[in-house]
LODREN-678156 format. One line per 8 residues: number of its first residue (from 1); their letters; for each residue x, y, z of N, C-alpha, C, O. Coordinates in Angstrom, 3 decimals, decimal comma. Atoms other than C-alpha are relative to their C-alpha. Example, Ala and Ser with C-alpha at 12.3 -4.5 7.8 and 13.67 -1.06 7.14 Angstrom:
REM LODREN-678156
1	as	0,890/-1,190/0,000/12,300/-4,500/7,800/0,900/1,200/0,000/1,936/1,181/0,665  -0,820/-1,190/-0,060/13,670/-1,060/7,140/-0,770/1,090/0,730/-0,261/2,198/0,899
//
This chain:
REM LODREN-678156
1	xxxxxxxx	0,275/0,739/1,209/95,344/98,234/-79,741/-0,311/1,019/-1,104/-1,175/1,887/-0,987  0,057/-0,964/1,017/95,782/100,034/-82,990/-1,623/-0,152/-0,497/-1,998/-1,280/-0,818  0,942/0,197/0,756/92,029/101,089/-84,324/-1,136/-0,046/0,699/-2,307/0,019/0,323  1,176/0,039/-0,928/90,376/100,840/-81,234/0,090/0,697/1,190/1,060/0,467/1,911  0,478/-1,005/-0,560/88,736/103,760/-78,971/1,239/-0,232/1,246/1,802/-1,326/1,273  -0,596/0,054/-1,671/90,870/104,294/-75,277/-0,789/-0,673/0,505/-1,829/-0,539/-0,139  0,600/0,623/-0,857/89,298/102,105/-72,852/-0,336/-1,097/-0,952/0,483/-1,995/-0,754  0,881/0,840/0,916/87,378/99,887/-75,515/1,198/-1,354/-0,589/2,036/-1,045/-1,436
9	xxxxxxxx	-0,921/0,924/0,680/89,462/96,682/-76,430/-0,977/-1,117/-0,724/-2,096/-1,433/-0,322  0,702/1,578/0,686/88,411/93,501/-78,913/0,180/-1,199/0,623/1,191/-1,619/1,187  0,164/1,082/-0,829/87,284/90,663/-77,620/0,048/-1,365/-1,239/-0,338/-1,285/-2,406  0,106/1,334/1,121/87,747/86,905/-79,374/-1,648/-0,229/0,754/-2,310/0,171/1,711  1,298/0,750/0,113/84,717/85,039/-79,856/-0,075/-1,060/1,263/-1,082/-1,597/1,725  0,316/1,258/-1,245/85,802/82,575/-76,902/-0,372/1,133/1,414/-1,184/1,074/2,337  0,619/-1,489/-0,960/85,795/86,127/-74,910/-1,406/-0,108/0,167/-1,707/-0,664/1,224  0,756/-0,358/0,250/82,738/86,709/-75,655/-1,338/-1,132/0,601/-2,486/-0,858/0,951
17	xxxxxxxx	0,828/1,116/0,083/81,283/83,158/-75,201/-0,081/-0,002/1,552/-1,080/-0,318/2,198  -0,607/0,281/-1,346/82,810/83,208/-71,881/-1,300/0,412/0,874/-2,229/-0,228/1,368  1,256/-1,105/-0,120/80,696/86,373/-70,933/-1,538/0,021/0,134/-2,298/0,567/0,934  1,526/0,678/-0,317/77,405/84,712/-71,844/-0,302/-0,572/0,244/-1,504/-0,829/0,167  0,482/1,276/-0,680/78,115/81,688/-70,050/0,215/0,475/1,417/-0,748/0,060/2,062  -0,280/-0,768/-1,309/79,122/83,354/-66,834/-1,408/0,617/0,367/-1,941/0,376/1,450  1,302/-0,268/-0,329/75,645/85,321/-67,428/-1,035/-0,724/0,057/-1,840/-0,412/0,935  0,881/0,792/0,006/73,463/82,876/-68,069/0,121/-1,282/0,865/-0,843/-2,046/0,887
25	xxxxxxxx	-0,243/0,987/-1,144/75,092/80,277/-65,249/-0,775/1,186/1,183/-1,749/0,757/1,801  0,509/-0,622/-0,998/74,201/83,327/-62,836/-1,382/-0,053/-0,601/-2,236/-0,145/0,280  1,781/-0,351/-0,327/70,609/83,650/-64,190/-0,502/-1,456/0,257/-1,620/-1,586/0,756  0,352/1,718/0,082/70,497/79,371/-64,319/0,081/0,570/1,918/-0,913/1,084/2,431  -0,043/0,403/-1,489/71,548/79,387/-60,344/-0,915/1,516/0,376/-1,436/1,459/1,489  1,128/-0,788/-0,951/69,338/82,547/-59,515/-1,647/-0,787/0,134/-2,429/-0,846/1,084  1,421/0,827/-0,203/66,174/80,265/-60,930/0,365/-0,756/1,144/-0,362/-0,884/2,129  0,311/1,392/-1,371/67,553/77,528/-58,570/-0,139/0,242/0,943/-0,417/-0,780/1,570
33	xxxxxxxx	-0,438/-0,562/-0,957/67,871/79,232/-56,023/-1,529/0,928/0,806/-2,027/0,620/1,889  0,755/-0,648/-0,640/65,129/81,938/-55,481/-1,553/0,438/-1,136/-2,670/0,908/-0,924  1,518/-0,239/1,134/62,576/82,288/-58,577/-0,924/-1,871/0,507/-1,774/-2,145/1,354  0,740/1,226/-0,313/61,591/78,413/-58,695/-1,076/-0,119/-0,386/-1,871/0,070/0,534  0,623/0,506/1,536/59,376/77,540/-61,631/-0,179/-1,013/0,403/0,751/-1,679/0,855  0,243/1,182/0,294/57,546/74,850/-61,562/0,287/-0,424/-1,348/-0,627/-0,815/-2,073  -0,606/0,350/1,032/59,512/74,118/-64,296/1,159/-1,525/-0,006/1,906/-1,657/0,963  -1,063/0,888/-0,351/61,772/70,713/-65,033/1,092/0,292/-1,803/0,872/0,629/-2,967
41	xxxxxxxx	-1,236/-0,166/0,265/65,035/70,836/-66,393/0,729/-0,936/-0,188/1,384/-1,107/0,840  -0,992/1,104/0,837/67,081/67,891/-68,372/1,386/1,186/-0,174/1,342/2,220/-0,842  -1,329/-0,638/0,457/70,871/69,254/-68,272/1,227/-1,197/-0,115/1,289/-2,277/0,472  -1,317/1,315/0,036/74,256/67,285/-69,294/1,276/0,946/0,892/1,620/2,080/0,558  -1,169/-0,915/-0,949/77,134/68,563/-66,559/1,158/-0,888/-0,642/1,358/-2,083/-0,428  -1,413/0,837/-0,255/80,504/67,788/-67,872/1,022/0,264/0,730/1,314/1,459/0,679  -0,925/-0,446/-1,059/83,212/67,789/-65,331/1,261/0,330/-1,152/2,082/1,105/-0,663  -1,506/-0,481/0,854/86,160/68,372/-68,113/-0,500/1,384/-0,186/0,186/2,320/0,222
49	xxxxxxxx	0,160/-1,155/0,146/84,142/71,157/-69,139/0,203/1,212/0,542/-0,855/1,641/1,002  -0,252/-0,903/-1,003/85,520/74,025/-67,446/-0,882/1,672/-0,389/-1,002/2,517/0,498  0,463/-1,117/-0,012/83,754/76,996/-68,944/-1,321/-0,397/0,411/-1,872/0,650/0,749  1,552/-0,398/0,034/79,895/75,812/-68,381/-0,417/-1,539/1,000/-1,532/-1,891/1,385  0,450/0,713/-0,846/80,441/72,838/-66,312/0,027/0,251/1,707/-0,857/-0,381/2,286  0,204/-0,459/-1,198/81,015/74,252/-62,661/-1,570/0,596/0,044/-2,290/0,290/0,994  1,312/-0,734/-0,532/77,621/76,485/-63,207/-1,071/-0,560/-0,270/-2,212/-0,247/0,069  1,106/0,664/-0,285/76,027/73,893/-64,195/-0,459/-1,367/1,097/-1,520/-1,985/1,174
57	xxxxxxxx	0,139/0,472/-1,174/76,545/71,930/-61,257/-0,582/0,896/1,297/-1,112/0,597/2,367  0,593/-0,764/-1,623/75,653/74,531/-58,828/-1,394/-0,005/-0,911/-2,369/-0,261/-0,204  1,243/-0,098/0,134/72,742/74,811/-61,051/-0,902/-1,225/0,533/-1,899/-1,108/1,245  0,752/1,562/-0,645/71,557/71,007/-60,288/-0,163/0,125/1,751/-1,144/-0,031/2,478  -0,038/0,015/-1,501/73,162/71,544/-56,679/-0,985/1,009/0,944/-1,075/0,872/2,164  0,785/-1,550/-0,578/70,767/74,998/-55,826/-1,329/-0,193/-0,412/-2,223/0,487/0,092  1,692/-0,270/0,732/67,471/74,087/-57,972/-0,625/-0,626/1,309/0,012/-1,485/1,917  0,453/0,312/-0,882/65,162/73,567/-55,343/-1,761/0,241/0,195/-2,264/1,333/0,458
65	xxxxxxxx	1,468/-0,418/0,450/60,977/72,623/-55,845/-0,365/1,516/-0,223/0,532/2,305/0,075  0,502/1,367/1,047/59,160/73,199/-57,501/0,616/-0,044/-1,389/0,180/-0,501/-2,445  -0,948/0,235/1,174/61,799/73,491/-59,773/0,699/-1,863/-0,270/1,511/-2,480/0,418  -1,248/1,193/-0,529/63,079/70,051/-60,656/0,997/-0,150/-1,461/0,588/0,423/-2,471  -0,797/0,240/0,261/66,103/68,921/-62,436/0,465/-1,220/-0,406/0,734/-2,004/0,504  -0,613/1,361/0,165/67,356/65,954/-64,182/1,479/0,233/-0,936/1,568/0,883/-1,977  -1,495/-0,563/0,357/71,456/65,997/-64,747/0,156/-1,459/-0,374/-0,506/-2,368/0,127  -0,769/0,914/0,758/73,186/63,503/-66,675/1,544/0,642/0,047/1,809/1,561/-0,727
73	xxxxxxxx	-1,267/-0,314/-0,139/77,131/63,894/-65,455/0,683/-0,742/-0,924/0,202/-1,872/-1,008  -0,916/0,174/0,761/79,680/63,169/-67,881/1,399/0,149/0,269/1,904/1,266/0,164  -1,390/-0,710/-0,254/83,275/62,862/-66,965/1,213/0,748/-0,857/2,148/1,417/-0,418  -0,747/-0,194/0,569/84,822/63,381/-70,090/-0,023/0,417/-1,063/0,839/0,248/-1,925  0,975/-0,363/1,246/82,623/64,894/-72,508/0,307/1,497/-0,497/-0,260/1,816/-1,542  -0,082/-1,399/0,237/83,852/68,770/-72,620/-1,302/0,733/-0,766/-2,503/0,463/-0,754  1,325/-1,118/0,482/81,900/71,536/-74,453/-0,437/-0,604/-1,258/0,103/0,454/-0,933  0,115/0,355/1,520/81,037/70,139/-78,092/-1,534/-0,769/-0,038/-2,206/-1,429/0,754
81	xxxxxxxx	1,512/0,412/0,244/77,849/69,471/-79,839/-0,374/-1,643/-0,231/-1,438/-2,260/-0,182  -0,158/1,129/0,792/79,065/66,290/-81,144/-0,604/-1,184/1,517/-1,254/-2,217/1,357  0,528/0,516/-1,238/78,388/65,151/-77,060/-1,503/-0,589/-0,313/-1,845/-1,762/-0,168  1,740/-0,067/0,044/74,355/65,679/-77,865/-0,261/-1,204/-0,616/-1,225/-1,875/-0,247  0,789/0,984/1,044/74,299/62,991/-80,742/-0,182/-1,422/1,452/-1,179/-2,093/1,717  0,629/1,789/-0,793/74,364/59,767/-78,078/-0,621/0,349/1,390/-0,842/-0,507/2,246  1,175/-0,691/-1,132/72,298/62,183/-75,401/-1,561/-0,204/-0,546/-2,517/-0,338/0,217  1,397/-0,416/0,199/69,256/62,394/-77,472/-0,693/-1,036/0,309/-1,537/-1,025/1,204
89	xxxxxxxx	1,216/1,189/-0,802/67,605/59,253/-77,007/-0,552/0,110/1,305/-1,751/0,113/1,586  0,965/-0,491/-0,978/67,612/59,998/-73,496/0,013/0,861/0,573/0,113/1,082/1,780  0,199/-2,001/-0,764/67,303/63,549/-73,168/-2,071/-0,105/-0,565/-3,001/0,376/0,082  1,408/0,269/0,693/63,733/62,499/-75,597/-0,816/-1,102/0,704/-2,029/-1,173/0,508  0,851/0,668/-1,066/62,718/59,851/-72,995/-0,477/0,509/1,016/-1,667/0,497/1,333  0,301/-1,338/-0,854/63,094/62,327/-70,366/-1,637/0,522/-0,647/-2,776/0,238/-0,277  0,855/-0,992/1,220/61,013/64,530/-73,112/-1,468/-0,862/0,585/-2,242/-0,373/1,408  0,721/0,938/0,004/58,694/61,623/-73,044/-0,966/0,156/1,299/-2,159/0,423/1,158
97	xxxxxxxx	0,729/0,578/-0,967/57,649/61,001/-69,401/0,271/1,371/0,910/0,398/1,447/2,132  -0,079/-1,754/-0,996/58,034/64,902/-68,231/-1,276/0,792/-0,397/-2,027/1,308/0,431  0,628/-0,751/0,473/55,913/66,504/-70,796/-1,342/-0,776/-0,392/-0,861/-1,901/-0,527  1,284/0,850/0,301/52,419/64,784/-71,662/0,316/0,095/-1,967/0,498/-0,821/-2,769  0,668/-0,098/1,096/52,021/66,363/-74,913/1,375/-0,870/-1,240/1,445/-1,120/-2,444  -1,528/0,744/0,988/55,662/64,591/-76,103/-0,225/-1,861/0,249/0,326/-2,632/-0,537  0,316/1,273/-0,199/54,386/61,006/-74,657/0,358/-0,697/-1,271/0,534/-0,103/-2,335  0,262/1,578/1,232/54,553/57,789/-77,038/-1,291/-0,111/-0,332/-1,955/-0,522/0,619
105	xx	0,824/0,562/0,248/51,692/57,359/-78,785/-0,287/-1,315/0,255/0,543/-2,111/-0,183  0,197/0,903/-0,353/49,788/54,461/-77,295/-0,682/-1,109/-1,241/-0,975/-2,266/-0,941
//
């Protein structure tokens, strides 16, 4: 590639995206797996999604106490933000009855 070092090539931005979903699916399934946080976890898995939905199925499939996990599968939802707008209600109920300090005022 004209402009760029021997060895060293340019990467697109989906490159790139790729890269930090690949890393961050391996650090998602290492928590599930062998750290284990009492931590909980609201995720949306879409099966069209092919870059971030496989790792996030092994992530649901591997989390294991006191880690827990709540997945919302989607068959047809791919990668896009535009997904989130009819998630939030209940990704914020979740929110609701996970976290105290997010409760409903009584």
């Amino acid at each position: 590639m004209p402009g760029v070092p021997a060895g060293r090539q340019r990467t697109s931005s989906a490159d790139a995206e790729s890269r930090l979903m690949l890393k961050a699916s391996r650090t998602a399934i290492a928590i599930g797996r062998h750290t284990r946080p009492a931590t909980s976890f609201w995720i949306e898995v879409s099966q069209k999604d092919k870059l971030s939905g496989p790792p996030s199925a092994m992530f649901v499939k591997t989390a294991r106490p006191a880690t827990s996990v709540t997945s919302v599968t989607l068959p047809h939802a791919g990668h896009r933000m535009e997904v989130w707008g009819g998630l939030i209600p209940q990704c914020l109920d979740w929110l609701a009855h996970t976290v105290p300090a997010f409760a409903h005022a009584a």
